[in-house]
C-alpha positions in Angstrom: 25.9 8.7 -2.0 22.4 7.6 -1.1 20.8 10.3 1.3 18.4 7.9 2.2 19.9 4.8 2.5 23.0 6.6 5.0 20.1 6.3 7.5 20.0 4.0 10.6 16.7 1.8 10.9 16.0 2.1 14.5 15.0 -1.7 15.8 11.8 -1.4 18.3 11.7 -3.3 21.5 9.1 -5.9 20.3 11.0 -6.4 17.1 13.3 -9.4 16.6 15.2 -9.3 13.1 17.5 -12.3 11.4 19.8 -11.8 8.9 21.2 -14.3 6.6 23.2 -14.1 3.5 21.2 -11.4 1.8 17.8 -12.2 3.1 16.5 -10.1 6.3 13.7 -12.0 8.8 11.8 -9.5 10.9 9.2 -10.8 13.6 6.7 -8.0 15.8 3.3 -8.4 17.5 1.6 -8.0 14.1 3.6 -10.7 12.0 6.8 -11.6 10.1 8.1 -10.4 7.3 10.9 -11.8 4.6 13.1 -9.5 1.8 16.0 -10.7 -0.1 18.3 -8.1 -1.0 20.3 -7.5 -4.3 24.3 -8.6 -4.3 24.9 -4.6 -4.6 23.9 -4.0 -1.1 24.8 -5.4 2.2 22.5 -5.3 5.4 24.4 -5.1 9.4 23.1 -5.1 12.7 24.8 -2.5 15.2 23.8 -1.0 18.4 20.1 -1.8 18.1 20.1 -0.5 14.7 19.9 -1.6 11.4 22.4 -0.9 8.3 21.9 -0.2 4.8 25.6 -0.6 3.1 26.7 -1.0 -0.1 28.6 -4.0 -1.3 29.6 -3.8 -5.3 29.7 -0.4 -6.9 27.8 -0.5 -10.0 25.9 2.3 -11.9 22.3 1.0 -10.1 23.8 1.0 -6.6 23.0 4.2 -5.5 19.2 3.3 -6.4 18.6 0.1 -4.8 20.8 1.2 -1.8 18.2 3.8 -1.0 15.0 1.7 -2.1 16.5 -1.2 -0.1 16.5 1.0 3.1 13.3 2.1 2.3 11.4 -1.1 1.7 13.1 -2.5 5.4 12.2 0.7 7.1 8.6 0.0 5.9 9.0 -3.8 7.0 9.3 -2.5 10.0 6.8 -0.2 10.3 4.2 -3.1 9.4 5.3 -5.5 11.8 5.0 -2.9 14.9 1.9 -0.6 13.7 0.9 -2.2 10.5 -1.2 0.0 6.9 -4.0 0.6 6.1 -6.0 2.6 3.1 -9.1 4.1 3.1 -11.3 3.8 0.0 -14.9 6.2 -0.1 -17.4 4.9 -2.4 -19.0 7.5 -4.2 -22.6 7.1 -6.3 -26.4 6.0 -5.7 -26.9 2.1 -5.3 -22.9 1.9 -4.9 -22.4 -0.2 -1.2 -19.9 -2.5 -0.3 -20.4 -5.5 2.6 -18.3 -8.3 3.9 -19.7 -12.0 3.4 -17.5 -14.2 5.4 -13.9 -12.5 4.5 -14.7 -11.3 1.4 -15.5 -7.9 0.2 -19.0 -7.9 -1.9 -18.9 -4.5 -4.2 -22.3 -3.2 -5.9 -21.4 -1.0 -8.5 -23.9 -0.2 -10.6 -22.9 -3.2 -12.8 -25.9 -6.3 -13.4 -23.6 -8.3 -10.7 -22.1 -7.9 -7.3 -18.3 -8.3 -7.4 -16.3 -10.4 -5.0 -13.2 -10.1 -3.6 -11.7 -12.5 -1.7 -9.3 -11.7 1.0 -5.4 -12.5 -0.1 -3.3 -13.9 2.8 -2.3 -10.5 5.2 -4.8 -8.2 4.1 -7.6 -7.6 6.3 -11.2 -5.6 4.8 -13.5 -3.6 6.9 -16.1 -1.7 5.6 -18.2 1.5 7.9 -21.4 2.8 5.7 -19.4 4.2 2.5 -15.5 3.6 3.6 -13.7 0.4 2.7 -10.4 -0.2 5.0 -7.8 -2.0 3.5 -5.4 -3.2 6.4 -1.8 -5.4 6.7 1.7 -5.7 7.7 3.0 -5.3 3.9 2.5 -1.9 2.5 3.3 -3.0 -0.8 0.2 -5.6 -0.6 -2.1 -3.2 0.8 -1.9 -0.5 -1.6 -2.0 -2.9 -4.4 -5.4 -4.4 -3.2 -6.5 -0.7 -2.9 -5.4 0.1 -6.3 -7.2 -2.8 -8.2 -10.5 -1.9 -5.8 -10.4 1.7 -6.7 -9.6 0.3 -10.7 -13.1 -1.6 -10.5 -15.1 2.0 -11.0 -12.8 4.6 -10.7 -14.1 8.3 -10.3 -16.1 9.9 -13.1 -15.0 13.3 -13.4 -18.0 14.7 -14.7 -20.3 13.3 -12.1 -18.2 12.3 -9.6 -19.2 8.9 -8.9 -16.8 6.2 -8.1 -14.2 4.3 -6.0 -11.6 6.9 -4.6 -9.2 7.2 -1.9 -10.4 9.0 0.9 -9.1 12.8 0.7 -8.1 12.5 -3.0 -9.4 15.4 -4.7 -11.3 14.7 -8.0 -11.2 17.6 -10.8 -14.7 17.9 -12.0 -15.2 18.5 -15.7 -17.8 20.7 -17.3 -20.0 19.1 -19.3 -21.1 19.6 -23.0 -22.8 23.0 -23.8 -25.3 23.7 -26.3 -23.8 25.0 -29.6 -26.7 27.6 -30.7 -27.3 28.8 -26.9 -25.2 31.9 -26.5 -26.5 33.4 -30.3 
């Protein structure tokens, strides 16, 4: 039994959901958003609520039962308050600017790098913070991953694209081999 996917989804006022077969429709002030299920797991509407269930038994069922709830939960979490990521930016002559909709990065590399904005995903940048922001999470931290893979933290200097609070493990650097004799 699936610990996770035994819970109920709680259905906000502002939130209107479809179901149809095995694909789920769920509207709120922010957006919509559309998940097709495996055959292994069934989705029900009671009493304001939404129900994870599973269907077939097979030997995967446990697992997609609980990601299944998890990935609705977060659909409708993003619909009502939306994500967001925070990316600091690390390193002399390293900025980041908007032209347009599109994120500009200086890197340190001989050209700027552009990034144009996907549909859903929203970029604001204040001095050395780059916010990420939409109504799919999955989107959103994938667009934060592949800016933070563009010049990921040096851990001997610490320059670099990281996420804001992650902690970065500096190394100690080479030492001189005829020093300490």
């Amino acid at each position: 039994m699936s610990r996770i996917g035994k819970k109920p989804i709680e259905i906000p006022e502002n939130v209107n959901v479809e179901i149809s077969d095995r694909t789920i429709k769920i509207k709120g002030p922010k957006g919509e958003l559309v998940y097709t299920c495996r055959e292994e797991i069934g989705i029900e509407i009671r009493d304001k609520k939404i129900y994870v269930v599973p269907s077939k038994h097979t030997k995967k069922t446990k697992a997609f039962w609980g990601l299944t709830r998890a990935l609705i939960a977060n659909m409708v979490k993003g619909v009502t308050e939306g994500f967001e990521k925070k990316l600091e930016i690390r390193g002399v002559g390293y900025r980041a600017s908007l032209e347009g909709d599109n994120l500009v990065l200086n890197l340190g590399f001989s050209h700027p790098i552009r990034i144009s904005k996907p549909e859903g995903i929203d970029f604001r940048v204040e001095k050395n913070i780059i916010i990420v922001s939409g109504i799919d999470k999955q989107k959103v931290g994938q667009i934060a991953a592949k800016i933070r893979k563009l010049r990921p933290p040096d851990p001997y200097k610490g320059k670099g694209i990281r996420y804001v609070g992650e902690i970065i493990i500096k190394k100690e650097g080479k030492k001189a081999v005829g020093a300490s004799q």
